[in-house]
C-alpha positions in Angstrom: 84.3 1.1 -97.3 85.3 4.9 -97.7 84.3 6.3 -93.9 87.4 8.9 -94.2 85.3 11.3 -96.9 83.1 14.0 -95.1 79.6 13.8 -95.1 79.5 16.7 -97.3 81.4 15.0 -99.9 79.7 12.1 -99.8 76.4 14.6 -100.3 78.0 15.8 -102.8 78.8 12.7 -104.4 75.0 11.5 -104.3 73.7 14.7 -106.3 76.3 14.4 -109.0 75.6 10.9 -109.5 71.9 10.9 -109.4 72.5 13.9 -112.0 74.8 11.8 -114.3 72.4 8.9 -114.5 69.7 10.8 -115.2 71.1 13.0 -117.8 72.3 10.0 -119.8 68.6 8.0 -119.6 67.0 10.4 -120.4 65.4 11.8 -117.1 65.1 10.4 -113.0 64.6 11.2 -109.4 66.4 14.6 -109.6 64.5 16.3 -106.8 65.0 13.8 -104.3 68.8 14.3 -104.7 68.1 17.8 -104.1 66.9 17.1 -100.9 67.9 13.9 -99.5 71.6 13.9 -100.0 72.5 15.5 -96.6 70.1 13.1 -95.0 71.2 9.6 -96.7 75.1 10.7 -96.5 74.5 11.7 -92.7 72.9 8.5 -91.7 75.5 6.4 -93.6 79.1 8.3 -93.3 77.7 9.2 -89.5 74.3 8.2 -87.7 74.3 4.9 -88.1 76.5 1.7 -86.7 76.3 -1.1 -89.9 78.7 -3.7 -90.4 80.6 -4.5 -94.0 78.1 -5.3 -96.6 77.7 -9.5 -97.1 76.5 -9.3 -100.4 78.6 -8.8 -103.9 79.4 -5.4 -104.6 77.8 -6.2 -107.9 74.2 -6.9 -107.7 73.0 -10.1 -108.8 70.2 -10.2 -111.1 66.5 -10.9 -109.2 66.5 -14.3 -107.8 62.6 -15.1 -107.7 60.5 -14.3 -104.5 61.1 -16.6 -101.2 59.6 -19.9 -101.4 59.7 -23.4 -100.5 62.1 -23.5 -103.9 64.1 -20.6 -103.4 66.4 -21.0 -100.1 69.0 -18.8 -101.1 67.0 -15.7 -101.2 67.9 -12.8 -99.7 66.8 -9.7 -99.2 68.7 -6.4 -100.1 69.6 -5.2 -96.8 72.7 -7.0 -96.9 74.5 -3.8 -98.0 73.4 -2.3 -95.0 75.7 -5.1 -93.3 75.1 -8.4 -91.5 72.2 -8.9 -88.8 73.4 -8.6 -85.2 72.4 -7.3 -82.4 74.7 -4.6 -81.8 74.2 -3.0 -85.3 71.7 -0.6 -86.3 68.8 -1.3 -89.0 67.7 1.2 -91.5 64.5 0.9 -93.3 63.8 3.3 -96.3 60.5 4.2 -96.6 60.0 5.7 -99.6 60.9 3.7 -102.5 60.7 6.1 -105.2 64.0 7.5 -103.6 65.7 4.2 -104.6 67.9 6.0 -106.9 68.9 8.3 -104.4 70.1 5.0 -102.4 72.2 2.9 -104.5 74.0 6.4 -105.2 74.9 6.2 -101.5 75.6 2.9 -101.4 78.2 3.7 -104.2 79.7 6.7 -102.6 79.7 4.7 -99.4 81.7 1.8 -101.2 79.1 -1.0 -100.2 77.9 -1.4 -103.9 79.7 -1.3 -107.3 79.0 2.0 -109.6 78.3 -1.2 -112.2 75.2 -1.5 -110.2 73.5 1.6 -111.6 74.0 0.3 -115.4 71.6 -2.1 -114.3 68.9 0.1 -113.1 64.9 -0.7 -113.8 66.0 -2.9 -116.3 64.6 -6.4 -116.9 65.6 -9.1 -114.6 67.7 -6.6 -112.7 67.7 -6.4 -108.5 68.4 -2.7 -109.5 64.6 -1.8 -109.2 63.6 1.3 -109.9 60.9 1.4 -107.4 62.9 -0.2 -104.8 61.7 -3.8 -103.4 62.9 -6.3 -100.5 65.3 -7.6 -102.9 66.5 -4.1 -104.1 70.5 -3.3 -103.2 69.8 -1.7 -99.5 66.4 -2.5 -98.9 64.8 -4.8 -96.5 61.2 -4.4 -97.3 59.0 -3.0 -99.8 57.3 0.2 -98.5 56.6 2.0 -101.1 54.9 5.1 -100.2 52.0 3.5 -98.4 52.9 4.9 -95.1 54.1 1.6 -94.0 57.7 2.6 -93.3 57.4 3.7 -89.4 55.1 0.6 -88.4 57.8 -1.4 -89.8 60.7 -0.1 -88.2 58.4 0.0 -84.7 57.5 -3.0 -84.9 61.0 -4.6 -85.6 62.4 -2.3 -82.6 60.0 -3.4 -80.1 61.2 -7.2 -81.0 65.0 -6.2 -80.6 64.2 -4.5 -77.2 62.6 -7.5 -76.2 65.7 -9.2 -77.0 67.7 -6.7 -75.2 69.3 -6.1 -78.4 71.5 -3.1 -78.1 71.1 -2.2 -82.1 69.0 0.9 -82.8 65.9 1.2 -85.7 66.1 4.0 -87.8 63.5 4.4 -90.6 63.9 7.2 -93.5 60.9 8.7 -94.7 59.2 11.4 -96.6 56.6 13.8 -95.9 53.9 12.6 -97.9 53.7 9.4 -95.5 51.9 11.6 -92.9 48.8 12.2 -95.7 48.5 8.2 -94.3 47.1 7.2 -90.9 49.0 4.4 -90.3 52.0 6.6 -89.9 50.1 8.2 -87.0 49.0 4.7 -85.2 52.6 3.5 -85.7 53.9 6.9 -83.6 51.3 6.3 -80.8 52.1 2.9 -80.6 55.8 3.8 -80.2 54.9 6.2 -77.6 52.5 3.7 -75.8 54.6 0.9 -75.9 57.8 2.8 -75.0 60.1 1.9 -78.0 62.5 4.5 -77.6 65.3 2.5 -79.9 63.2 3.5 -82.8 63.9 6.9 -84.8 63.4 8.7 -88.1 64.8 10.9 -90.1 61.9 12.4 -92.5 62.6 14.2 -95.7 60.0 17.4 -95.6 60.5 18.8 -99.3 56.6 19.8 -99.7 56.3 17.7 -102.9 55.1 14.7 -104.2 54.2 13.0 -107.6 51.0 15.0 -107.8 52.8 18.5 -107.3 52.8 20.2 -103.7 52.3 18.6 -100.6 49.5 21.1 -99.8 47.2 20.7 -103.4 47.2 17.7 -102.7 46.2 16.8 -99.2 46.8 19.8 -96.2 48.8 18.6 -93.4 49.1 21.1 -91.3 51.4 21.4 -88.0 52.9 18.1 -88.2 55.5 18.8 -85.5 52.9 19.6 -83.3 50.9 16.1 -84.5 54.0 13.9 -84.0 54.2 15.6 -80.4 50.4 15.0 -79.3 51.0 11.6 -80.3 54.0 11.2 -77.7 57.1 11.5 -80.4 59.7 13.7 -79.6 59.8 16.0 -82.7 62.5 18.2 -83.5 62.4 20.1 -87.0 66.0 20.7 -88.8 67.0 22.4 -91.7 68.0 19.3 -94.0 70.8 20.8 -95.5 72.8 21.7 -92.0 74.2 18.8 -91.0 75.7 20.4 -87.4 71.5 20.9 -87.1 71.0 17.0 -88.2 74.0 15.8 -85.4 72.1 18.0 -82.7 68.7 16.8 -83.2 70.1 13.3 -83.5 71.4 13.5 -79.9 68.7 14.6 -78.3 67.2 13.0 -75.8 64.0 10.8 -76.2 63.7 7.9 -72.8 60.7 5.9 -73.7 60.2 7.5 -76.7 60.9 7.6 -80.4 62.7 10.3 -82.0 61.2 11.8 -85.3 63.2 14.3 -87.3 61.6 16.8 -89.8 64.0 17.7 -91.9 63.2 20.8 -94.0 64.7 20.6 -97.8 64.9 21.9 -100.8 64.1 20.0 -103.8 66.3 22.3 -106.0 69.4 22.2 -103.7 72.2 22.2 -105.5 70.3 22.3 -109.4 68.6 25.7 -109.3 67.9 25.3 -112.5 64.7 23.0 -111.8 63.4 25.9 -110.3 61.8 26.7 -113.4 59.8 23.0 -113.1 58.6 24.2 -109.7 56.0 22.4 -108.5 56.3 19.3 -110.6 59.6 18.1 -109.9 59.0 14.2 -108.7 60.2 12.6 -112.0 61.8 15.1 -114.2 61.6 14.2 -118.0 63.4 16.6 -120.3 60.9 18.3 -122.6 63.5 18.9 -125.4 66.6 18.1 -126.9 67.3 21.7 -126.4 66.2 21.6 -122.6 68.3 18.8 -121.9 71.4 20.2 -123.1 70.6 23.3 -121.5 70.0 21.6 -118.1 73.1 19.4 -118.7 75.1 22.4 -119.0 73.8 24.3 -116.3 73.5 21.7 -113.5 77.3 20.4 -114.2 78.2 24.0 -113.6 76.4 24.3 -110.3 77.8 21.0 -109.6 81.3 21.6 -110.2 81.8 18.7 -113.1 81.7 18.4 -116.5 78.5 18.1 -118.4 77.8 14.7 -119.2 78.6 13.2 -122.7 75.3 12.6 -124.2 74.4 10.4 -126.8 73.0 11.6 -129.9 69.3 10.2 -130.7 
């Protein structure tokens, strides 16, 4: 694995890859490229202490659910490296961000770019809603707010094991619209799991526009506090701020990072889609090759060869 590239270029890396895809299928997960790359680069090329991966750096196709039958399945998190208790575990929370994922993985050098040919196609581990089996994924979350109780839960286990491997969930902000977010957080606090933390994407969006038309939230810093987190809010795209906030300290309590982002960072040109920007389909021939153009630029690549249809 590559750990001698700078978190900035592997950030860097993510966006024009998620980019590429999605220009030649015809649209994708732009946005959360925007705003995640900092944060999934950070807590792979820094935050996190993983092993090698254990599985093939080319996905195998999905091997059936576990059963009785099926002894040999596995789940994704395998590219996250083997289970032992003095490495870290990462849960991502929000699957829709899958994309976003197997890009790191890729820039990281723990999967195979072939993996992403293979994306939400038939038969294919690749999901593009990610799943347990899905390259760097341990459980399905979805985005049903289920992310923080996992990653609680799993931490209060390894502390009971004196375990000396830290939990560390990624999320997004529309997982505090659920209240299972907040009873995982305040039984954190309670039980004093303080080898739990998260990194939350806070981009204001989500599939049905912004954050606020949707559902208000309000002060969640001052919510994740009352309910006995220490909360400190970065701005996403600083990673000196991510690296500060990361060390601070939390005894007998878990750490929850707000990290403010952009979902246009680095593609200003999807400004103009602004507020609908969770799946971006191009609404032209013309639009496409116009966005092509101008995000390569802002990128600092090529535009992508596109196929004529």
């Amino acid at each position: 694995m590559d750990n001698r590239r700078s978190t900035e270029d592997v950030a860097l890396g993510i966006r024009r890859r998620v980019f590429e895809h999605c220009m030649r299928n015809n649209g994708g997960y732009l946005s959360q490229a925007c705003s995640a790359a900092e944060q999934l680069a950070f807590l792979y090329n820094e935050a996190l202490n993983l092993g090698d991966p254990t599985l093939p750096a080319v996905p195998k196709p999905f091997g059936g659910v576990p059963s009785a039958q099926n002894a040999d399945y596995v789940t994704g998190a395998g590219y996250n490296g083997p289970f032992q208790p003095h490495l870290d575990r990462l849960f991502i929370a929000p699957a829709h961000y899958a994309l976003v994922a197997y890009a790191t993985l890729i820039e990281m050098g723990r999967m195979a770019p072939e993996g992403l040919d293979m994306f939400n196609k038939d038969g294919s581990s690749v999901e593009m809603i990610g799943a347990e089996h899905s390259p760097g994924m341990e459980v399905h979350n979805g985005t049903l707010g289920i992310g923080l109780s996992t990653g609680a839960g799993l931490a209060f286990g390894r502390r009971r094991r004196r375990e000396s491997g830290e939990v560390c969930v990624f999320m997004s902000d529309g997982e505090v619209q659920e209240g299972q977010t907040w009873e995982a957080v305040q039984a954190a606090a309670h039980h004093r799991i303080d080898n739990l933390w998260a990194l939350m994407d806070v981009n204001d969006q989500q599939c049905d526009g912004a954050m606020d038309t949707v559902m208000e939230v309000r002060d969640i810093v001052a919510k994740f506090r009352a309910f006995g987190a220490v909360c400190v809010e970065v701005d996403a795209h600083d990673l000196d701020a991510m690296r500060q906030a990361r060390a601070e300290p939390h005894e007998d309590r878990p750490l929850i990072i707000l990290a403010r982002s952009s979902p246009t960072q680095g593609m200003g040109f999807l400004r103009r889609r602004f507020p609908r920007l969770h799946y971006v389909r191009f609404k032209s021939a013309d639009e496409r090759a116009e966005m092509n153009a101008a995000i390569a630029e802002e990128l600092g690549i090529p535009p992508v060869e596109l196929e004529a249809h």
